[in-house]
ChimeraX commands (.cxc) that place a marker at each C-alpha (Angstrom):
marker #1 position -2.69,-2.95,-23.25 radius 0.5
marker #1 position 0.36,-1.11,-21.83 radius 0.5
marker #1 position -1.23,2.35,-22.76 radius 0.5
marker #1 position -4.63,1.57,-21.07 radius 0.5
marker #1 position -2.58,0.46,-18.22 radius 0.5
marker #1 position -0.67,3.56,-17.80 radius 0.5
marker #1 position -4.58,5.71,-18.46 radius 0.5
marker #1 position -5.87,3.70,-15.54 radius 0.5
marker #1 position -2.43,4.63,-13.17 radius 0.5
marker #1 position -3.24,8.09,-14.11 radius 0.5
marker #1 position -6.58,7.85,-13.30 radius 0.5
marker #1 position -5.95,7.00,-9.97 radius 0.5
marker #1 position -3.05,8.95,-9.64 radius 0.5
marker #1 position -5.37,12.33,-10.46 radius 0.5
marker #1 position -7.83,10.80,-7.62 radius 0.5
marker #1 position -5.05,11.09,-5.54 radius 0.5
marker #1 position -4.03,14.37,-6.61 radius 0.5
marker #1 position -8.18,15.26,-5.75 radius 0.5
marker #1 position -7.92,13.80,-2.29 radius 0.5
marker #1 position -4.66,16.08,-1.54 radius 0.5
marker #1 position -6.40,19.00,-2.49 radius 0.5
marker #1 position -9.05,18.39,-0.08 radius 0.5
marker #1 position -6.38,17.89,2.46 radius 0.5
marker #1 position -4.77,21.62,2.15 radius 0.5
marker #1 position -8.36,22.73,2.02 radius 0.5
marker #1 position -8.87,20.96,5.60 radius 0.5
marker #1 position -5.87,22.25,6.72 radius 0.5
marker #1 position -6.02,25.74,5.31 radius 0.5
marker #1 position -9.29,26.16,7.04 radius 0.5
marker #1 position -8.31,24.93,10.46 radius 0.5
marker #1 position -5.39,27.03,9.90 radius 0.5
marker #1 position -7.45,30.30,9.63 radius 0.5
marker #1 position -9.65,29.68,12.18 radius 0.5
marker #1 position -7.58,27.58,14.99 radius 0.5
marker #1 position -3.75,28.98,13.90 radius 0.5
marker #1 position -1.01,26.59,12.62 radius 0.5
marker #1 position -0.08,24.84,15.84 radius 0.5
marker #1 position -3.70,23.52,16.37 radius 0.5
marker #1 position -4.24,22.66,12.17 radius 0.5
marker #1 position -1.14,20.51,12.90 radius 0.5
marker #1 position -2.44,18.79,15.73 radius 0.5
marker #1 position -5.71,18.42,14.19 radius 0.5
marker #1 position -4.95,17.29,10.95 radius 0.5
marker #1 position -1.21,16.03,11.13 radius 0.5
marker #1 position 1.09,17.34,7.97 radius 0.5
marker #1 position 2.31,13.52,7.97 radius 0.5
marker #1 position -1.01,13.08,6.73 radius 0.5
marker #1 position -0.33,14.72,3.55 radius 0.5
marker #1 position 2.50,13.90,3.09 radius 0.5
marker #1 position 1.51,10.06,3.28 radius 0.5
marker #1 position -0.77,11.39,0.28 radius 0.5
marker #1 position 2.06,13.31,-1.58 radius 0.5
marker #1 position 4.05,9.98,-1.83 radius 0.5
marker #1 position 1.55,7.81,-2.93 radius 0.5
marker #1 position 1.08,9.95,-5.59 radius 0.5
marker #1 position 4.71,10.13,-6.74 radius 0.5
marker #1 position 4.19,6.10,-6.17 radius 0.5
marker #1 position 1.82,6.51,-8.48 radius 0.5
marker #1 position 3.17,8.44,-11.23 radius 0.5
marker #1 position 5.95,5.96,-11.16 radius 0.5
marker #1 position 3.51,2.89,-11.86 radius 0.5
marker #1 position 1.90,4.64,-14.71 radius 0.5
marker #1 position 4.92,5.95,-16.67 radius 0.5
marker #1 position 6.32,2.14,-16.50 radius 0.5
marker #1 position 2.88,-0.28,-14.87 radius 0.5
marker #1 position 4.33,-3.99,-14.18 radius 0.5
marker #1 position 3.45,-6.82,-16.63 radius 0.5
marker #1 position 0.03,-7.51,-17.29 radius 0.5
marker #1 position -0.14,-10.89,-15.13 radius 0.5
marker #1 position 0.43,-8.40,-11.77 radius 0.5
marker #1 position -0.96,-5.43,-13.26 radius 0.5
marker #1 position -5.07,-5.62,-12.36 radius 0.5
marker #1 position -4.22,-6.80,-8.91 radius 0.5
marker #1 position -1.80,-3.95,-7.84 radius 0.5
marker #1 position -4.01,-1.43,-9.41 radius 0.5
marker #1 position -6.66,-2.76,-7.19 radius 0.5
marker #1 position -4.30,-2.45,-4.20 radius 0.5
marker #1 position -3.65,1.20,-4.94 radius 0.5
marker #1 position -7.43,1.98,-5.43 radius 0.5
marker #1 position -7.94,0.29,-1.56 radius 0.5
marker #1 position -4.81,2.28,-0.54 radius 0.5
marker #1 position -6.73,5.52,-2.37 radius 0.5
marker #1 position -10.29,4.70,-0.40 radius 0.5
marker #1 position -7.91,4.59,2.84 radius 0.5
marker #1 position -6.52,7.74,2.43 radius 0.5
marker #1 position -9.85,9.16,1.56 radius 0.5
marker #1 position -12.08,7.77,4.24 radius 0.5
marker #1 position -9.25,9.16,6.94 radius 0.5
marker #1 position -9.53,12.21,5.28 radius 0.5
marker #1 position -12.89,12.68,5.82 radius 0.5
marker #1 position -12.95,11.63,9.15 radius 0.5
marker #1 position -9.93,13.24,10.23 radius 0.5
marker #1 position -11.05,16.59,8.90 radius 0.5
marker #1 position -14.41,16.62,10.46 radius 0.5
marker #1 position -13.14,15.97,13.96 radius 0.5
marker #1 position -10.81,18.61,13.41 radius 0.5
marker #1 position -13.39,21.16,11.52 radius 0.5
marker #1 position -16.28,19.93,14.25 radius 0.5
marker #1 position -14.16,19.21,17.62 radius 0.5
marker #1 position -17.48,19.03,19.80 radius 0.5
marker #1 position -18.83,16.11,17.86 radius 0.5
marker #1 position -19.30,12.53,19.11 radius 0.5
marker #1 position -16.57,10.15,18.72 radius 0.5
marker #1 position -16.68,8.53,15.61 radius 0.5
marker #1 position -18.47,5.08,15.71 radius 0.5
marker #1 position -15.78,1.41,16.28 radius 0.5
marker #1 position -16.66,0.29,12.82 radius 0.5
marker #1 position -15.18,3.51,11.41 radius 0.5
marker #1 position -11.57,1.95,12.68 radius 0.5
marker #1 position -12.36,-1.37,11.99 radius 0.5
marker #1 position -13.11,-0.70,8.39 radius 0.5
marker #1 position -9.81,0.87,7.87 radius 0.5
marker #1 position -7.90,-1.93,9.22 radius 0.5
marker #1 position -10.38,-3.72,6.89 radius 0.5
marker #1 position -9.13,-1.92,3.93 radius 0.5
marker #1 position -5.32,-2.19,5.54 radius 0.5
marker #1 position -5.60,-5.92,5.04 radius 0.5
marker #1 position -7.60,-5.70,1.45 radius 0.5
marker #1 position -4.45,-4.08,0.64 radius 0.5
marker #1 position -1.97,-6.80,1.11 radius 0.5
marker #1 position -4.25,-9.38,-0.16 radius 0.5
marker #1 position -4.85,-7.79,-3.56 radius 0.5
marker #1 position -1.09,-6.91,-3.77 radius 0.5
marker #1 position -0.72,-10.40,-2.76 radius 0.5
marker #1 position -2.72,-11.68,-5.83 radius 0.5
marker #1 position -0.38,-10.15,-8.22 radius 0.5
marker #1 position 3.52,-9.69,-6.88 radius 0.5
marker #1 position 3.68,-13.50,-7.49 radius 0.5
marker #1 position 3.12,-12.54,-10.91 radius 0.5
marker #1 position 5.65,-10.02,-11.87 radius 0.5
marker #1 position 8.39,-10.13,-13.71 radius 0.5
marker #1 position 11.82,-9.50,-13.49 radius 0.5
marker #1 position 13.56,-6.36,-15.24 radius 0.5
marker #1 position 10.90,-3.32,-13.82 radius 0.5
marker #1 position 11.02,-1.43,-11.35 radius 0.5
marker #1 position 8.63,-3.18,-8.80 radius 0.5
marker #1 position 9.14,-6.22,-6.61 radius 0.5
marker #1 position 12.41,-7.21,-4.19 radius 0.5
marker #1 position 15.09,-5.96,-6.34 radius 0.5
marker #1 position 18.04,-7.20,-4.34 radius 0.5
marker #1 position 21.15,-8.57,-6.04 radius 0.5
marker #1 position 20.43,-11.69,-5.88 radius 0.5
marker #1 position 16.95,-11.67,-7.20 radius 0.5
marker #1 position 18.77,-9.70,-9.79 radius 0.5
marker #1 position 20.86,-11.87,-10.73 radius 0.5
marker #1 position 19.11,-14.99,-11.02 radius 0.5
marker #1 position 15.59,-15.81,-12.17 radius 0.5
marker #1 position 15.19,-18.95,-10.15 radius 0.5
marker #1 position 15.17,-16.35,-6.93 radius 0.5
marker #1 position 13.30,-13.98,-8.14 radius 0.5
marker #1 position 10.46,-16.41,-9.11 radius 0.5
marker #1 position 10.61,-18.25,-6.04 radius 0.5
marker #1 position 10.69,-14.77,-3.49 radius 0.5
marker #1 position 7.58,-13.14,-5.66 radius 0.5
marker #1 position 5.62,-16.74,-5.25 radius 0.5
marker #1 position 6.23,-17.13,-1.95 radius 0.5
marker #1 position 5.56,-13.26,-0.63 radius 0.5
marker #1 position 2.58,-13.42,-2.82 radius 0.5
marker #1 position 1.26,-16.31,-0.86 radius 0.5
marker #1 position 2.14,-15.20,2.31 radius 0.5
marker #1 position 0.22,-11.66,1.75 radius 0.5
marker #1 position -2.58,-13.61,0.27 radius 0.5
marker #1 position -3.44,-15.52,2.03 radius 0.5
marker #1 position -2.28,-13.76,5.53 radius 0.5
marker #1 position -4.72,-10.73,3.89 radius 0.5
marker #1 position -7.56,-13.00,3.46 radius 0.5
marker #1 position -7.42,-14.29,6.89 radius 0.5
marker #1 position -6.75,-10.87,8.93 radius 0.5
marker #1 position -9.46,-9.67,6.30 radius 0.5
marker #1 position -11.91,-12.34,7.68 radius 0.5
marker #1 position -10.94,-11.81,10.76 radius 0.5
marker #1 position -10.84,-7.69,10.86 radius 0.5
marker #1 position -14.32,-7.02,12.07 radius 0.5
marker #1 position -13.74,-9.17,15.41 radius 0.5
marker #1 position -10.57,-9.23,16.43 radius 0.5
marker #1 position -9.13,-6.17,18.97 radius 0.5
marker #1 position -8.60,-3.14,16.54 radius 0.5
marker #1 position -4.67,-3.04,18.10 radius 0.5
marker #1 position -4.29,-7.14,18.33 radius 0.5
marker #1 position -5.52,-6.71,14.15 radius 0.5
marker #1 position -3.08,-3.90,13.62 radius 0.5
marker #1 position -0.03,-5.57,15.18 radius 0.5
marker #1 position -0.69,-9.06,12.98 radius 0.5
marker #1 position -1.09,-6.50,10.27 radius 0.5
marker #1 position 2.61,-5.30,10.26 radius 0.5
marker #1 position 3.56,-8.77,11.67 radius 0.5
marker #1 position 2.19,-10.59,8.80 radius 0.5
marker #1 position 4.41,-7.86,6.29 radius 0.5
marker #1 position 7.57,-8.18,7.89 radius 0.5
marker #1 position 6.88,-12.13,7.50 radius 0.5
marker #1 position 5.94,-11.99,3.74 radius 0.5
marker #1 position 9.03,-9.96,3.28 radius 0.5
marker #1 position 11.65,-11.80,5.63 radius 0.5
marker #1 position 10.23,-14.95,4.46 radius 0.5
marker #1 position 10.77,-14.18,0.60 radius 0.5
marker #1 position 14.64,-12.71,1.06 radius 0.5
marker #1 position 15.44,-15.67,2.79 radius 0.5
marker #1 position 13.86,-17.88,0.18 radius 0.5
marker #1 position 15.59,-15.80,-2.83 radius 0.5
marker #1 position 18.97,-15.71,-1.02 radius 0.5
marker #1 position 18.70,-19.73,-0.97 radius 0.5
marker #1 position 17.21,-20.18,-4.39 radius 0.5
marker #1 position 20.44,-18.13,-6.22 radius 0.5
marker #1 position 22.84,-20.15,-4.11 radius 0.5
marker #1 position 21.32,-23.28,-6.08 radius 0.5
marker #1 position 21.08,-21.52,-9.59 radius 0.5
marker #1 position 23.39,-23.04,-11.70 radius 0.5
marker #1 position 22.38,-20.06,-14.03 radius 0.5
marker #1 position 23.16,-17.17,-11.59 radius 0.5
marker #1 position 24.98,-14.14,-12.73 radius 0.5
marker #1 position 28.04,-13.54,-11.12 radius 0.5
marker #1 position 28.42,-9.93,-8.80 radius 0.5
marker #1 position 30.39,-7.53,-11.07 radius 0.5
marker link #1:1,2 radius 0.2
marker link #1:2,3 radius 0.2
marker link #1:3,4 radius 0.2
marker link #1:4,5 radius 0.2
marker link #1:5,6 radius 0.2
marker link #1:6,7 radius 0.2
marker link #1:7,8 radius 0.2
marker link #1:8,9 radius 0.2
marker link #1:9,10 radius 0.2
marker link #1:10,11 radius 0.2
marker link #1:11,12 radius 0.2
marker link #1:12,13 radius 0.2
marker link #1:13,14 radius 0.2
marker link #1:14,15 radius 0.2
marker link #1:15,16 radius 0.2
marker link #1:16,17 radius 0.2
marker link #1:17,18 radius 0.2
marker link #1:18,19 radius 0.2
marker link #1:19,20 radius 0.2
marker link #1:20,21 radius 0.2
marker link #1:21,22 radius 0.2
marker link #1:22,23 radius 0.2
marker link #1:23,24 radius 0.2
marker link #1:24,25 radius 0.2
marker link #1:25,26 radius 0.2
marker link #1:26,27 radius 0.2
marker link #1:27,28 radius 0.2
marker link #1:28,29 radius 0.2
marker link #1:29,30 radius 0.2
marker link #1:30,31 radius 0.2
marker link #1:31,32 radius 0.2
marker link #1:32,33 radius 0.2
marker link #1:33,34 radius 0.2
marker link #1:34,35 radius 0.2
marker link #1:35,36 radius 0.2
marker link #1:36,37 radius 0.2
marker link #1:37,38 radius 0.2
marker link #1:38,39 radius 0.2
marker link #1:39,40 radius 0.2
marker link #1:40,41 radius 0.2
marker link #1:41,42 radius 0.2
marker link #1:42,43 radius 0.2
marker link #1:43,44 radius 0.2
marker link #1:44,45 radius 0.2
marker link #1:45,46 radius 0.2
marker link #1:46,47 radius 0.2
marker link #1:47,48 radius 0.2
marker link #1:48,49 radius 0.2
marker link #1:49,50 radius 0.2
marker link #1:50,51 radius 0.2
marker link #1:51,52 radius 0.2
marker link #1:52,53 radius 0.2
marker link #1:53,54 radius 0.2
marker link #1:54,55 radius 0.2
marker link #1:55,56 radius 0.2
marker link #1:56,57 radius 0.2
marker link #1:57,58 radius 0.2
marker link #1:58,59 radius 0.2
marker link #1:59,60 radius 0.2
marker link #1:60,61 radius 0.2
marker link #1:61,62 radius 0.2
marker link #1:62,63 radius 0.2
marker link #1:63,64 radius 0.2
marker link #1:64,65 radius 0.2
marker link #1:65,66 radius 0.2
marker link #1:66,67 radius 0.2
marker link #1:67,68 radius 0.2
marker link #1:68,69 radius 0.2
marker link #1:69,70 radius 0.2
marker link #1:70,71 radius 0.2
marker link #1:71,72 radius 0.2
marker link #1:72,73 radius 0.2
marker link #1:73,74 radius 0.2
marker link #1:74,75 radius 0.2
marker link #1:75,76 radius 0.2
marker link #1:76,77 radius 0.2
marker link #1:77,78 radius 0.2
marker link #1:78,79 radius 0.2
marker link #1:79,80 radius 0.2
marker link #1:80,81 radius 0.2
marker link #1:81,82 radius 0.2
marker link #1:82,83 radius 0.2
marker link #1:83,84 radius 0.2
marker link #1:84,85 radius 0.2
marker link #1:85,86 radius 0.2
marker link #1:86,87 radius 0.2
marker link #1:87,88 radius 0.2
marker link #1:88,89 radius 0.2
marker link #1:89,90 radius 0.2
marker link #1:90,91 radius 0.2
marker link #1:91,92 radius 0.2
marker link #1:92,93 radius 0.2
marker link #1:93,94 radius 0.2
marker link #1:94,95 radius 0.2
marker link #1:95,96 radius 0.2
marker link #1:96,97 radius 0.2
marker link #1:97,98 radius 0.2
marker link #1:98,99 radius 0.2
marker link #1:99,100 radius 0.2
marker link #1:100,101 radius 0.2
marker link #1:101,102 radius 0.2
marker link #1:102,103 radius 0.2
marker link #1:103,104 radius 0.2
marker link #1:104,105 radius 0.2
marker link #1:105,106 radius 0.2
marker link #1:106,107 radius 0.2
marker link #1:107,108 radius 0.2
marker link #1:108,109 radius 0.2
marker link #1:109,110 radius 0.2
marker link #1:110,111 radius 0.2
marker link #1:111,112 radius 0.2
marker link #1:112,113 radius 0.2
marker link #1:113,114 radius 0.2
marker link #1:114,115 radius 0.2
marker link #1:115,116 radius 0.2
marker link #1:116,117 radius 0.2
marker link #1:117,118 radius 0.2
marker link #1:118,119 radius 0.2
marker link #1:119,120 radius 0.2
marker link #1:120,121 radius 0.2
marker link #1:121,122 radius 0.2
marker link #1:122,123 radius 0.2
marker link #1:123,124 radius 0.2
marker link #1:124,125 radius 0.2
marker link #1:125,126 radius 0.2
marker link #1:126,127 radius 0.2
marker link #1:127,128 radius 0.2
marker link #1:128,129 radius 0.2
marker link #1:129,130 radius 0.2
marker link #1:130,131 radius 0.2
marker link #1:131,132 radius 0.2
marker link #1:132,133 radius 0.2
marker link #1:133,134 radius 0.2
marker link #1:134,135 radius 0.2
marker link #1:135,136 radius 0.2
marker link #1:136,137 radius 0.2
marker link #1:137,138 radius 0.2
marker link #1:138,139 radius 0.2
marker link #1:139,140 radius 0.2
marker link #1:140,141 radius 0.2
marker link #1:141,142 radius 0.2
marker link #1:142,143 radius 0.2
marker link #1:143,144 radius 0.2
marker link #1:144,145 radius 0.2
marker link #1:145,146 radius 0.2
marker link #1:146,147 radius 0.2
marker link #1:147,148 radius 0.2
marker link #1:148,149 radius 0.2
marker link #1:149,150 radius 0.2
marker link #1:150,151 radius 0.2
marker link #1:151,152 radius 0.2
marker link #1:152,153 radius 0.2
marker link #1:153,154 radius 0.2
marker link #1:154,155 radius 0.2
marker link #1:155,156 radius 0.2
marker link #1:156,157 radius 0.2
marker link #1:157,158 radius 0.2
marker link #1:158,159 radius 0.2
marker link #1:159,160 radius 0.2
marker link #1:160,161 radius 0.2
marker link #1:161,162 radius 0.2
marker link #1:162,163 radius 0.2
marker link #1:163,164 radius 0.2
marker link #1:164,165 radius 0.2
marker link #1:165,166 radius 0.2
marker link #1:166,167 radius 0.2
marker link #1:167,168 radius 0.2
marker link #1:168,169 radius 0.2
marker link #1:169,170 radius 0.2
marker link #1:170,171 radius 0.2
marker link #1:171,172 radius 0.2
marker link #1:172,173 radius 0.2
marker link #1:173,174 radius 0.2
marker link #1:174,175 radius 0.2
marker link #1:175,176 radius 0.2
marker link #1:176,177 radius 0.2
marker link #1:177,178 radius 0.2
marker link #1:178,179 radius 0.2
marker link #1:179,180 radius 0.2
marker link #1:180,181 radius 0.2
marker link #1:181,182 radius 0.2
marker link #1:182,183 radius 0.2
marker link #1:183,184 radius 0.2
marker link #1:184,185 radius 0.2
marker link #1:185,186 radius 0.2
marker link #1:186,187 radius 0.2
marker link #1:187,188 radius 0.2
marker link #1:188,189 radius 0.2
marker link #1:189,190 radius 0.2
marker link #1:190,191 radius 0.2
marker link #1:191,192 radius 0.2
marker link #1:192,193 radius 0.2
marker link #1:193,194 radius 0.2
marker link #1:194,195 radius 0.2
marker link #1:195,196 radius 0.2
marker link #1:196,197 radius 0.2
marker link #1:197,198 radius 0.2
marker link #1:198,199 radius 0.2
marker link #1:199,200 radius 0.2
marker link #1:200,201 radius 0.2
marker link #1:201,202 radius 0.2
marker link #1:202,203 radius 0.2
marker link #1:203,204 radius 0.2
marker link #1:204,205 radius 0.2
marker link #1:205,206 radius 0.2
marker link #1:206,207 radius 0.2
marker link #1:207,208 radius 0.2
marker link #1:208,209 radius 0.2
marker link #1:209,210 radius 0.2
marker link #1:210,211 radius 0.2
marker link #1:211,212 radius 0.2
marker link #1:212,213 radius 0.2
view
């Protein structure tokens, strides 16, 4: 299972790896025929770099994927975080390529936000599940150092990205694109905030807890 686990990781670590080179190629031609200054304005270098690091992200996952409960589910995040990058790439580079066309239709924002939310749902659906002792999750000390926190924190940001992604998911196609985007980040910070407090409260009542040093 692990090794077909760390084939499908690559797999979509190459996709990414596909979507960069069509990136340069944007940029490389809007380099040539606008110069450098308007290639950066037209297709911003953050851009690719966004790309670079979810590769790298990537690679990580595959040389060690998380335990098989959380596995499937945070693959499927990364494939929605891969269509992301992809759609914007398209659309990016042919407003930059074609600067007199029409401005691109309001569902082609609303379906990223779309995705945006897919995201933290199917990431949602499996950080509950991980384990301790990889390299993925909220590795602070004291989900470190006791089990009892680390379970609880990884339950309860699970839910909260769940089920907060299924409802800004529902809601994603009606809602005011910045009103969808603000309860977007919102809804992370709470997941996360929400599950540090949790784990910081859950090793102060381990029994069990390792001690710092």
């Amino acid at each position: 299972m692990t090794e077909t686990l760390k084939r499908e990781f690559g797999i979509v670590e190459k996709a990414g790896l596909v979507v960069l080179a069509l990136q340069l190629a944007i940029f490389a031609k809007l380099w040539i025929d606008f110069g450098f200054d308007q290639a950066t304005d037209d297709f911003p270098l953050a851009f690719m770099m966004v790309t670079a690091l979810f590769i790298a992200a990537q690679r990580k996952l595959g040389a060690t994927p998380p335990n098989r409960g959380a596995a499937r589910w945070i693959l499927a995040s990364r494939v929605a975080a891969l269509a992301i990058l992809a759609f914007g790439t398209l659309v990016v580079g042919f407003y930059g390529l074609v600067p007199d066309a029409a401005p691109p239709p309001e569902f082609v924002p609303r379906a990223l936000i779309a995705l945006m939310w897919a995201i933290i749902a199917l990431k949602g659906a499996g950080i509950g599940k991980l384990k301790p002792g990889g390299p993925f999750g909220l590795r602070v000390s004291w989900t470190l150092q006791s089990r009892l926190a680390w379970d609880r924190a990884h339950r309860l940001l699970g839910r909260v990205l769940f089920f907060g992604g299924i409802v800004g998911l529902t809601a994603s196609l009606v809602a005011p694109l910045l009103t969808s985007a603000v309860m977007w980040f919102l809804t992370v910070a709470i997941a996360v905030t929400s599950a540090l407090v949790e784990s910081r409260r859950s090793w102060r009542l381990d029994p069990d807890r390792a001690r710092p040093g």
